[in-house]
C-alpha positions as CSV (number, residue, x, y, z in Angstrom):
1,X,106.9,51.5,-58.5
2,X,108.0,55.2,-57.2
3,X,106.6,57.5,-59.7
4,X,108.1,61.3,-59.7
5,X,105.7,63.4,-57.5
6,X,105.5,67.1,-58.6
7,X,102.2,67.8,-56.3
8,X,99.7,68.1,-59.5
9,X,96.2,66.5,-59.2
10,X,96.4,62.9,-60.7
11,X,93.0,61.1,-62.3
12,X,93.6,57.4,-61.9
13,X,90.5,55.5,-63.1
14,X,91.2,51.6,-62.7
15,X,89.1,48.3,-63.4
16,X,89.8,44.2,-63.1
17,X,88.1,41.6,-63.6
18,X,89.6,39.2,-60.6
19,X,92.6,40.0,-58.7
20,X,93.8,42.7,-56.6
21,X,94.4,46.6,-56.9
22,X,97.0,47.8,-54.2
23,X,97.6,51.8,-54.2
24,X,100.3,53.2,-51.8
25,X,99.8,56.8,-51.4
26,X,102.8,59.1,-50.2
27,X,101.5,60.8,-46.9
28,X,100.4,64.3,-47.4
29,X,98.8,64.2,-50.8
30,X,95.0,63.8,-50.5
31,X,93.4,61.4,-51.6
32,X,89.6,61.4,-53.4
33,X,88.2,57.6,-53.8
34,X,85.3,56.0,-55.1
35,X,86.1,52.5,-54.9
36,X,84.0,49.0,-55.3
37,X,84.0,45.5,-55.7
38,X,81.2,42.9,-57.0
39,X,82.2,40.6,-54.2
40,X,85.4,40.8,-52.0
41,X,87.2,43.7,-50.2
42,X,88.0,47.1,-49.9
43,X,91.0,47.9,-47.5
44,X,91.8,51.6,-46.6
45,X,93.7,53.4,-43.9
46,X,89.4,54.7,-43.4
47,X,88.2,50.8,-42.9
48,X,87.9,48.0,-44.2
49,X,84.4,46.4,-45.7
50,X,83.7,43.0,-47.6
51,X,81.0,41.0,-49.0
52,X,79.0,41.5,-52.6
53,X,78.9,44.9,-53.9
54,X,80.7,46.7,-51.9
55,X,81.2,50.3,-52.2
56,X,83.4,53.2,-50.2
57,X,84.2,55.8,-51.1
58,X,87.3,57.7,-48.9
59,X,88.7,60.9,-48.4
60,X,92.1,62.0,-46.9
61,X,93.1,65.8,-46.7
62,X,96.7,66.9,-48.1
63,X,98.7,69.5,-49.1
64,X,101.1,68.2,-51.3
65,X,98.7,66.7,-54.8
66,X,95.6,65.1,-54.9
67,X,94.9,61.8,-55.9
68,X,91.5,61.2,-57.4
69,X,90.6,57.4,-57.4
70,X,88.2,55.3,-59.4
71,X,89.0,51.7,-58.9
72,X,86.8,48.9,-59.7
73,X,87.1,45.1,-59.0
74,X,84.8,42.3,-60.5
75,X,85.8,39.6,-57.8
76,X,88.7,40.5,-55.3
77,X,90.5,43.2,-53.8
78,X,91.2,46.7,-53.8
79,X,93.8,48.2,-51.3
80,X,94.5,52.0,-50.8
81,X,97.0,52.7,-47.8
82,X,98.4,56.1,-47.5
83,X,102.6,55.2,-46.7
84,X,105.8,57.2,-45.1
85,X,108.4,58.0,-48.2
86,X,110.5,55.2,-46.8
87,X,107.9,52.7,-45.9
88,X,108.0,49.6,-49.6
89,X,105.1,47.2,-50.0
90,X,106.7,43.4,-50.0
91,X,105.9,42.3,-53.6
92,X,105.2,38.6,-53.9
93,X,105.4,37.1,-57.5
């Protein structure tokens, strides 16, 4: 979903059980993360890392917002990929 972007620091704290978070981040707004997952994997544009308990926590300079991330996954993934204005994520159902 596009959200309107007005360049203000946003606080996004997110949890699940089993499943998978997926973030795309507009290029040039930073990004401060502290992500994990109980077993699984964390994807970001800064690495990727799987297995039980995983932490990482990533941070992207920008100029245009911050994004301040607390995401949290009892069993699968959590995806944070930093995206061109015209690049879409194919949905599946």
């Amino acid at each position: 979903t596009g959200l309107p972007w007005n360049g203000e620091t946003l606080n996004l704290d997110l949890a699940l059980g089993f499943g998978t978070i997926e973030l795309d981040i507009p290029e040039g707004v930073a990004v401060e993360s502290d992500l994990g997952v109980g077993v699984g994997v964390i994807e970001t544009d800064g690495g990727d890392d799987a297995g039980y308990d995983v932490e990482q926590a990533w941070n992207l300079p920008g100029a245009d917002g911050t994004i301040r991330i607390n995401a949290r996954v009892g069993a699968g993934e959590v995806e944070v990929r930093q995206v061109a204005p015209t690049e879409t994520r194919e949905v599946s159902p």
